[in-house]
LUMDRENPA-66816 format. One line per 5 residues: their letters; for each residue x, z, y of N, C-alpha, C. Coordinates in pm, whole numbers. Atoms other than C-alpha are relative to their C-alpha. Layout:
# LUMDRENPA-66816
A = X/Z/Y/X/Z/Y/X/Z/Y; ...
***
This chain:
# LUMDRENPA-66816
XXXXX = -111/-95/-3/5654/306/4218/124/-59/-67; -120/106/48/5863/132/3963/82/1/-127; -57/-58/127/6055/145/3665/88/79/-25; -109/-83/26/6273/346/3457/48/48/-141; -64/30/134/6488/264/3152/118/80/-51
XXXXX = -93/-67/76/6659/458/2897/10/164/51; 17/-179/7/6747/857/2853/103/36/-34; -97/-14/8/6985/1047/2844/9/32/-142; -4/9/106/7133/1233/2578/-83/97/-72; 101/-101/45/6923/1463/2319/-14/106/58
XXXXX = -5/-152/-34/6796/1730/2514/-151/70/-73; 92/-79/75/6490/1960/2447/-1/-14/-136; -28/-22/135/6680/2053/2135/-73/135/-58; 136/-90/72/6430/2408/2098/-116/-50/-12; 133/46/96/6137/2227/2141/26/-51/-113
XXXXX = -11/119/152/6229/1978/1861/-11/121/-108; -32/-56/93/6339/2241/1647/-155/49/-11; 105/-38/6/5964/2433/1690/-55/-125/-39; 107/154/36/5803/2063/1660/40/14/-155; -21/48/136/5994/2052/1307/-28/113/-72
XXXXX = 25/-153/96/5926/2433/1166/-173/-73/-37; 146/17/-13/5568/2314/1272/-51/-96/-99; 81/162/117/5533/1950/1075/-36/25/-141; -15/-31/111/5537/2074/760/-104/82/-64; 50/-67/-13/5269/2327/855/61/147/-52
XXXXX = -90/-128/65/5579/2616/752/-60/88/96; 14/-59/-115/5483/2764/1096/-87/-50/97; 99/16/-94/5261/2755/1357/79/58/175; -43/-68/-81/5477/2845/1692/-70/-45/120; 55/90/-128/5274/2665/1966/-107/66/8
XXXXX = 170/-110/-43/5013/2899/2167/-93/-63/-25; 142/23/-55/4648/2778/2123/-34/-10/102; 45/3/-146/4530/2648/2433/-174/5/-47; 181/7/43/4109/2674/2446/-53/-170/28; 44/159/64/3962/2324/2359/-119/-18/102
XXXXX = 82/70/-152/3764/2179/2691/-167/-21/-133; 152/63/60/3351/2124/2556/20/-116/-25; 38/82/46/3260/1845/2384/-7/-120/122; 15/80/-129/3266/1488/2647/86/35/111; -158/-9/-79/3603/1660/2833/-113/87/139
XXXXX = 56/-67/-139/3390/1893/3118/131/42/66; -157/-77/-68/3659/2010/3364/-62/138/13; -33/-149/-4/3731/2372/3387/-109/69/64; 107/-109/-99/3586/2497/3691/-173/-151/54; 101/24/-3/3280/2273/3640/22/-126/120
XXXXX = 43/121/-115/3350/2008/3936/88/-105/-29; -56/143/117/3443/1617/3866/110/-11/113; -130/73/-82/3789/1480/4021/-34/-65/101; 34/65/-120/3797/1352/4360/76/-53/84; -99/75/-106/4096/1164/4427/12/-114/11
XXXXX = 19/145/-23/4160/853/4565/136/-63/18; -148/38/84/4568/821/4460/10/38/-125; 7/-78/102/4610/880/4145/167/-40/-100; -115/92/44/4998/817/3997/-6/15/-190; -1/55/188/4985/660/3624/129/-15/-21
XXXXX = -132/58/32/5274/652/3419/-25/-58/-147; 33/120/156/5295/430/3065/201/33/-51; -131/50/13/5584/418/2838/9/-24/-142; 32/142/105/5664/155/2613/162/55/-67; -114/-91/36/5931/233/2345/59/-118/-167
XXXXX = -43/50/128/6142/74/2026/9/80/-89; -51/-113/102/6176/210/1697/104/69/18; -114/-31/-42/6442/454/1671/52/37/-167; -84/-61/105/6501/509/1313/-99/-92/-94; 1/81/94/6501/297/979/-125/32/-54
XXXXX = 114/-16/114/6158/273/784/28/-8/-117; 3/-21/150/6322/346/493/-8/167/-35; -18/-84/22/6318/673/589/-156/91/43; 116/-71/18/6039/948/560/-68/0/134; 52/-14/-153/5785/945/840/4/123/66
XXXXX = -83/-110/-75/5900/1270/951/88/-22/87; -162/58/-76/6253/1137/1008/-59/-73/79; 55/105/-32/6097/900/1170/-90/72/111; 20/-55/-154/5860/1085/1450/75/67/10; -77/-124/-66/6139/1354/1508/127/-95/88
XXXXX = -30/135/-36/6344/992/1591/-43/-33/150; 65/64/-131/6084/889/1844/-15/105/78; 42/-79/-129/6005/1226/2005/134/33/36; -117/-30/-23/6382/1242/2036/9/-67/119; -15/89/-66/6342/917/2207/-90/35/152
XXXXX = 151/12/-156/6027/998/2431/24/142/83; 49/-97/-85/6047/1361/2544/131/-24/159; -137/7/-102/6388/1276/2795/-141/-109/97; 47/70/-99/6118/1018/2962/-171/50/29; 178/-100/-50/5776/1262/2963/117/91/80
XXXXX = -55/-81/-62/6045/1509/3122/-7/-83/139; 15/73/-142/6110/1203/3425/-118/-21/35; 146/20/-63/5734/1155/3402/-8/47/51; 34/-112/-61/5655/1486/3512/126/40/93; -104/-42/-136/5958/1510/3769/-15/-132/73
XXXXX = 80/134/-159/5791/1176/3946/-143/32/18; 91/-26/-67/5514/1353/3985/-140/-110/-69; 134/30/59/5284/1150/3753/-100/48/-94; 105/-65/54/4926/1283/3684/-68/-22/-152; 72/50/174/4810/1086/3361/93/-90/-33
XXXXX = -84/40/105/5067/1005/3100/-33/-111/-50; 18/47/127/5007/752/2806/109/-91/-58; -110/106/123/5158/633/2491/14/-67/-76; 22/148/70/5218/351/2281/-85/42/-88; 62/-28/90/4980/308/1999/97/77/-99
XXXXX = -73/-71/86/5096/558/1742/153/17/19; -80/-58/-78/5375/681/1928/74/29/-77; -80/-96/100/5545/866/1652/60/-60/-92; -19/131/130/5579/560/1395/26/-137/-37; 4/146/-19/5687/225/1360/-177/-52/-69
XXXXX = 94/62/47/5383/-43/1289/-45/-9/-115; -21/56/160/5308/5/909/-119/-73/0; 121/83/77/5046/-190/858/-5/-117/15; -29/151/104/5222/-498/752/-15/41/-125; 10/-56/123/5256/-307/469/-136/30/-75
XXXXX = 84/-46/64/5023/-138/227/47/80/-101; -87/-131/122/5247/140/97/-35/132/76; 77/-138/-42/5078/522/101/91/87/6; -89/-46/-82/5386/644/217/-39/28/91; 13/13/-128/5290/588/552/-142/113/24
XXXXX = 54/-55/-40/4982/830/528/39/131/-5; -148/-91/11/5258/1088/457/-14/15/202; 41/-23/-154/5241/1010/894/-99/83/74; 72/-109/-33/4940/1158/960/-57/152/19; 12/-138/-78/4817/1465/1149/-130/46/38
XXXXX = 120/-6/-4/4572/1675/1230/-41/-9/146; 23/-49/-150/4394/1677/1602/-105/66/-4; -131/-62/-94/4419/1900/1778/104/133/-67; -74/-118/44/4586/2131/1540/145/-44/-57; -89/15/67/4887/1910/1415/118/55/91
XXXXX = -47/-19/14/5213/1982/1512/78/-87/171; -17/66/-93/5248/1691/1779/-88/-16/117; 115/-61/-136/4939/1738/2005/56/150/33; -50/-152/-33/5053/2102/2034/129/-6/85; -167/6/-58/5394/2006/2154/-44/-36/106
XXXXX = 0/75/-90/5248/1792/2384/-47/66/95; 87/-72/-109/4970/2006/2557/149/115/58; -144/-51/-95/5323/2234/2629/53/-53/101; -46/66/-116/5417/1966/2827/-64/-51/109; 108/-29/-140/5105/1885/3008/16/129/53
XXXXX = 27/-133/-52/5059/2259/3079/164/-9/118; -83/33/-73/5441/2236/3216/16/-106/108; -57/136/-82/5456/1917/3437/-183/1/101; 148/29/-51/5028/1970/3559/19/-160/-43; 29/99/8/4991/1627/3360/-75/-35/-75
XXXXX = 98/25/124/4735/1506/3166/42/-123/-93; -57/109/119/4859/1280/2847/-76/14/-133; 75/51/144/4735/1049/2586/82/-23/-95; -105/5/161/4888/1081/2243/-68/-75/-73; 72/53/136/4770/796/2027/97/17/-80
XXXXX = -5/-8/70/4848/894/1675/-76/6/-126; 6/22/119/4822/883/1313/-118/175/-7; 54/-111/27/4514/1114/1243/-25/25/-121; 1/-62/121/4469/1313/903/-185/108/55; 112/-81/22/4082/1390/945/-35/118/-121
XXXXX = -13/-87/115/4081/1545/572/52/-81/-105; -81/58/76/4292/1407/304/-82/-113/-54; 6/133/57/4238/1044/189/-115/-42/162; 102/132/-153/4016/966/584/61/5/123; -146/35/-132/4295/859/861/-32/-77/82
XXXXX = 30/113/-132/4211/710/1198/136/-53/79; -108/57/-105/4409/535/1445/-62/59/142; 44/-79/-111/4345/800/1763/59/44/77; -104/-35/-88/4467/925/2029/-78/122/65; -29/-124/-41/4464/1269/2176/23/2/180
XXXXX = -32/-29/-112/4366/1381/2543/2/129/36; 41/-136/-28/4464/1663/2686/42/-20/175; 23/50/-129/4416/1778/3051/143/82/64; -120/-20/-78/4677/1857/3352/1/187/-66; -65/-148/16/4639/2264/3227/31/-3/-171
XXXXX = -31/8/90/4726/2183/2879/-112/24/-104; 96/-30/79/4379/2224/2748/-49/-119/-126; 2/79/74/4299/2003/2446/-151/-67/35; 116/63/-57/4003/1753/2618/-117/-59/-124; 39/100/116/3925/1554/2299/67/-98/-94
XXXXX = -86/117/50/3977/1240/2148/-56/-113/-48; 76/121/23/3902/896/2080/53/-77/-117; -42/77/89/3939/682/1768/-87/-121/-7; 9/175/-50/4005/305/1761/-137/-28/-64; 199/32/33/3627/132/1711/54/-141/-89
XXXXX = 36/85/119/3717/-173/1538/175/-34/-24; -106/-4/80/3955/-237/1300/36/-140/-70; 23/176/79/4121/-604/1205/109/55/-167; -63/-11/132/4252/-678/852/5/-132/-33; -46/108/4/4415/-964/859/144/-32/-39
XXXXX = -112/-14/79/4774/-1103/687/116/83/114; -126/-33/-79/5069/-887/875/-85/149/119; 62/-121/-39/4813/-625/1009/-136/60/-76; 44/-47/99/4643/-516/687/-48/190/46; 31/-122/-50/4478/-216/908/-126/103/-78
XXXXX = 69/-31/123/4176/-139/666/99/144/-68; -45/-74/73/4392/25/458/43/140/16; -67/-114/-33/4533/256/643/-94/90/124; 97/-27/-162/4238/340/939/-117/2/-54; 174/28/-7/3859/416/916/-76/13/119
XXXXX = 37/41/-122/3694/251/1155/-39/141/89; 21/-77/-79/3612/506/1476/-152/-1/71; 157/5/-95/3251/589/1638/-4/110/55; -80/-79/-85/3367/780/1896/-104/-15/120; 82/-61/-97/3090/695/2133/28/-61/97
XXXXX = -27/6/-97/3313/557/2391/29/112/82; 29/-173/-109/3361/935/2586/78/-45/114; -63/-26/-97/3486/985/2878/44/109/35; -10/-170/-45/3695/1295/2973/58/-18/137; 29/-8/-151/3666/1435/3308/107/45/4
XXXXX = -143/-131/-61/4067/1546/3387/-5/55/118; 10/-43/-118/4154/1706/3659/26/-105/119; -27/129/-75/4290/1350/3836/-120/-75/-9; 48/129/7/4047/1113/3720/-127/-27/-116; 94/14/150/3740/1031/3448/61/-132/-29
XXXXX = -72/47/83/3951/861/3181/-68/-47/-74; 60/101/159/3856/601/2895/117/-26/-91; -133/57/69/4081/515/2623/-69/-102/-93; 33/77/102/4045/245/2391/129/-74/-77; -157/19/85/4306/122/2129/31/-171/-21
XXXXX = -89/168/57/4510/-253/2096/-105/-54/-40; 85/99/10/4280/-455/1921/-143/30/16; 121/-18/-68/3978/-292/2072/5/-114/116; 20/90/-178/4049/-514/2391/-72/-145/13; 26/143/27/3973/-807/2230/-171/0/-18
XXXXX = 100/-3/20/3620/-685/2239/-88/104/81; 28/-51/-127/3444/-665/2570/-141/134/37; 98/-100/-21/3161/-448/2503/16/159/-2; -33/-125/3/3349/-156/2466/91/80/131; -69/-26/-144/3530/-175/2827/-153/-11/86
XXXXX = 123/17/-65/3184/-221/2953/-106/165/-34; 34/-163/22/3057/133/2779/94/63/69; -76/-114/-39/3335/317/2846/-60/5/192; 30/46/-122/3251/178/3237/-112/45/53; 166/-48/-21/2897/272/3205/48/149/-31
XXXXX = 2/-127/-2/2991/593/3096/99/105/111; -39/-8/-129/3183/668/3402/155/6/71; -151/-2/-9/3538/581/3362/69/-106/116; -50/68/-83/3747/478/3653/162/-23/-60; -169/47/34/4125/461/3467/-61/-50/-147
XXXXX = -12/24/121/4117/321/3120/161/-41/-74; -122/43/28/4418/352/2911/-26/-115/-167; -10/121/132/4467/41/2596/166/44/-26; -91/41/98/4778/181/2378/-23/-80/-105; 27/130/104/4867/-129/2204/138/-4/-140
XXXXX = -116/62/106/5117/-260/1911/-39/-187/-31; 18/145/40/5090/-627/1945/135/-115/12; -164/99/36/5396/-915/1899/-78/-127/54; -3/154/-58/5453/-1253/2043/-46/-116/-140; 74/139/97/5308/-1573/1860/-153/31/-24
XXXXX = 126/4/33/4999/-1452/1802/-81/60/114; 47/-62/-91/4853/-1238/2116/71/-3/117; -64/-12/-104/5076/-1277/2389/-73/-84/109; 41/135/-144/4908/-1580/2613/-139/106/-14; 104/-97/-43/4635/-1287/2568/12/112/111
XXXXX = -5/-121/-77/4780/-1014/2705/-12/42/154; -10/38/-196/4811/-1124/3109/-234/-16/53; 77/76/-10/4458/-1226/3038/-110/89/-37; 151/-85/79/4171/-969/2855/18/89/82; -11/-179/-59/4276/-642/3063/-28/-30/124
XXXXX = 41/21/-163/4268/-799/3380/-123/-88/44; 176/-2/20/3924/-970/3305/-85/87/-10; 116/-158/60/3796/-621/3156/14/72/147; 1/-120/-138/3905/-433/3524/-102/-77/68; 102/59/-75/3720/-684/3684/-162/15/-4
XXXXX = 90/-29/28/3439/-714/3514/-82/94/0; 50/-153/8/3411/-325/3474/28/79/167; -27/-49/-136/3547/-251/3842/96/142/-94; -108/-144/20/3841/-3/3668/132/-2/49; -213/6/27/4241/32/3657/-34/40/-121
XXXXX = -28/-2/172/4370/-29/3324/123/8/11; -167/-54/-2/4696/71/3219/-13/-52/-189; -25/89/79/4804/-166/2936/129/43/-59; -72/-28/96/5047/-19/2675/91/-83/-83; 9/87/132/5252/-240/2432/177/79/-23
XXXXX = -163/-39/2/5600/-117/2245/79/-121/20; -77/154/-1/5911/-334/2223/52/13/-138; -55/-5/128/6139/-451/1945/-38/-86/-91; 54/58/175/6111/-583/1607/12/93/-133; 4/-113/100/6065/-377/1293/15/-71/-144
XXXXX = -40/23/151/6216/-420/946/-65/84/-71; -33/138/100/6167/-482/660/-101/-86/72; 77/76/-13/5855/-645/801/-5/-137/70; -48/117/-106/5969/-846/1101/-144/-109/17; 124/113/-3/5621/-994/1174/23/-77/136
XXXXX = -20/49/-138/5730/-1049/1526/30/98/81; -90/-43/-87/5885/-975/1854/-127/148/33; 110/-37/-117/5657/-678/2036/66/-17/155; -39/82/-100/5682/-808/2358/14/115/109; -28/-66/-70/5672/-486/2589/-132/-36/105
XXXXX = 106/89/-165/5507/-600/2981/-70/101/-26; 140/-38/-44/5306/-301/2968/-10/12/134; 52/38/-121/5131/-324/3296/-132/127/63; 129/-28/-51/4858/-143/3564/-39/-132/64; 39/117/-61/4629/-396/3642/-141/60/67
XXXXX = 121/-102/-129/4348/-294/3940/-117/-60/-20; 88/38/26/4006/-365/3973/-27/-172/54; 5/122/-24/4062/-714/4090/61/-83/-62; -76/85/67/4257/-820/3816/147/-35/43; -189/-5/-21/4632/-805/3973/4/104/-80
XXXXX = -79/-120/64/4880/-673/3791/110/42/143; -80/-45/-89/5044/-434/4018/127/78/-39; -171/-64/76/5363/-282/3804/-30/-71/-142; 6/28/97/5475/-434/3518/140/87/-36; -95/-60/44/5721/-310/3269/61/-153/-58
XXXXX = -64/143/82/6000/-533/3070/-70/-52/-119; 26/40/146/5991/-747/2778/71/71/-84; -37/-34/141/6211/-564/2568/97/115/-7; -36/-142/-70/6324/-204/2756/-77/125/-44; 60/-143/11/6238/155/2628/-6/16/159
XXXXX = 1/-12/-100/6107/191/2973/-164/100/52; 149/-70/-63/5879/438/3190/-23/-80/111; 82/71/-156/5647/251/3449/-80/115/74; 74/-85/-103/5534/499/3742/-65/-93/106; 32/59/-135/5284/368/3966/-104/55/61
XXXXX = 128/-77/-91/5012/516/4223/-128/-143/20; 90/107/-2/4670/364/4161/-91/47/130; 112/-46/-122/4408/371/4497/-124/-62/-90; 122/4/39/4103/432/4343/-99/-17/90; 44/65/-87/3977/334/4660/-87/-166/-52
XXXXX = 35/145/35/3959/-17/4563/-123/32/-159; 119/65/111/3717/62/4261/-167/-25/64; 155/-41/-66/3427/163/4508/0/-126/78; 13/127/-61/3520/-156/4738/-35/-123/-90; 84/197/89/3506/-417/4421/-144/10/-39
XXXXX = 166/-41/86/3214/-232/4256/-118/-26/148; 88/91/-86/3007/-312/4583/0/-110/52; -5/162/-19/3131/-644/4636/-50/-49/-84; 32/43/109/3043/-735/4329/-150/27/-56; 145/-55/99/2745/-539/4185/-5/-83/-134
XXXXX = -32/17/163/2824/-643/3848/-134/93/-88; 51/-142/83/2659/-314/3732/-105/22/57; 151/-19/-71/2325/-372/3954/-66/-99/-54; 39/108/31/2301/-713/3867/12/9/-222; -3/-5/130/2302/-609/3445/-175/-54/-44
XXXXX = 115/31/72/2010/-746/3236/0/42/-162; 31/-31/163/2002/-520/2921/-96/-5/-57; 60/40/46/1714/-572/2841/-33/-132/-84; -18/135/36/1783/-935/2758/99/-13/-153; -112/18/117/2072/-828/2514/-12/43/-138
XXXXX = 52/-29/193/1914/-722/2199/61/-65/-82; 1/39/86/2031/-943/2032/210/-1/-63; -230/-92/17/2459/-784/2107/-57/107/-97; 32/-76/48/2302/-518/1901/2/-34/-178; 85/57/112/2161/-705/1585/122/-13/-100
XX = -124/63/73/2411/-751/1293/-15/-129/-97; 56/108/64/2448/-1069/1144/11/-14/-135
***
């Protein structure tokens, strides 16, 4: 379908204002939608059955100084994002998603507890609520990875699905966690055992898995087994260190798994830290490993594109990947060393 850069000027100035009564927990103005069963069941009990399905992704720069409170700071970005979930849902695309932690620049160069000041609750914070408003409005189903506030001092890195009627599906938190110099993630994340789920939307059975999950194939291979034909990867990753990756793990993992992946990354650079560029290119890449839309290197940009889920049922029997498995043999992926 194709791209589509930049926004106009601040509009959905009442929502915002309700989003900000809300952060604070001063108020509560956002209806309760009823919370889908456990594993995302759809509504009226029967699984999705289409074979177009239009994905949209959107990749985004900071918009406000990290010197300032992480408040200022998501009311910044959803300033930035809701003008391009509004064009989502007026191109007619069914499943949303958003950069890793959407709401916040990258802190975890750092190791200042400021930043858990960010976190929220799901599905009751302040920013899932806003959002399912806008699924429910647009029939779209969207992934919110954010900053979660399980109960004070235990914070994941998760993301939030809800379905095309604004119902709150679930949610998945990231499975492994690096801690290494310039992404000191430990600190701020406890690891996720989430299961892998799959929720059944009304478009599509969905997987999510988070940025440096990708780098670790056994978890595109569950989600796969558990019966996901889209998988979204919001990422936060920068040039010099992951980039000659990025063209390269997602479009191995579709293959391998017979999915569409929809590949996330923001843009920009972020002060004080400046660890590096983030390079943008998020991408759908199909079950044969093309990438079929890419986004820029370095554009707040929405990518709309229509995936034929057709092609997962043609690779998955060319292939038999998933006939030809020998788990029995793998005991020893299990074992810790």
């Amino acid at each position: 379908m194709g791209r589509e850069g930049g926004f106009p000027s601040v509009a959905n100035e009442d929502v915002l204002k309700r989003w900000d009564s809300a952060y604070d927990g001063r108020a509560n103005p956002f209806s309760p939608l009823r919370e889908k069963v456990a594993g995302g069941a759809v509504q009226d009990g029967r699984e999705p059955k289409m074979t177009t399905v239009r994905g949209g992704l959107i990749q985004m720069g900071l918009k406000a100084s990290t010197e300032k409170s992480p408040k200022e700071i998501a009311k910044a970005m959803l300033e930035a994002h809701l003008p391009l979930i509004d064009k989502a849902g007026q191109a007619g695309v069914q499943v949303l998603c958003l950069q890793e932690v959407f709401n916040q620049p990258y802190f975890c160069p750092s190791q200042d507890v400021k930043w858990y000041q960010a976190a929220e609750s799901i599905p009751d914070g302040p920013t899932v609520q806003l959002m399912q408003d806008f699924a429910k409005k647009y029939e779209m189903v969207i992934v919110v990875p954010i900053y979660e506030e399980a109960m004070t001092g235990v914070y994941y890195n998760a993301a939030a699905v809800i379905d095309a009627d604004g119902s709150y599906l679930g949610k998945y938190r990231k499975t492994h966690i690096p801690h290494v110099a310039g992404f000191w993630e430990k600190f701020f994340f406890k690891p996720g055992a989430s299961n892998y789920p799959v929720f059944l939307t009304r478009y599509c059975r969905l997987g999510v898995y988070i940025c440096y999950d990708r780098h670790f194939p056994e978890g595109w291979r569950a989600l796969a087994l558990n019966g996901a034909e889209y998988i979204v990867n919001p990422s936060a990753t920068v040039a010099g260190l992951s980039e000659y990756l990025w063209k390269l793990e997602q479009p191995a993992a579709a293959v391998a798994n017979g999915v569409y992946i929809g590949a996330i990354n923001r843009v920009g650079t972020e002060a004080p830290w400046n660890i590096g560029e983030f390079y943008g290119q998020s991408y759908f890449v199909n079950p044969r490993g093309q990438i079929e839309a890419i986004a820029s290197r370095d554009q707040d940009e929405l990518v709309v594109h229509d995936m034929d889920f057709d092609k997962l049922r043609e690779v998955r029997n060319l292939w038999q990947f998933f006939r030809d498995r020998r788990p029995e043999t793998y005991g020893a992926l299990t074992e810790l060393g």
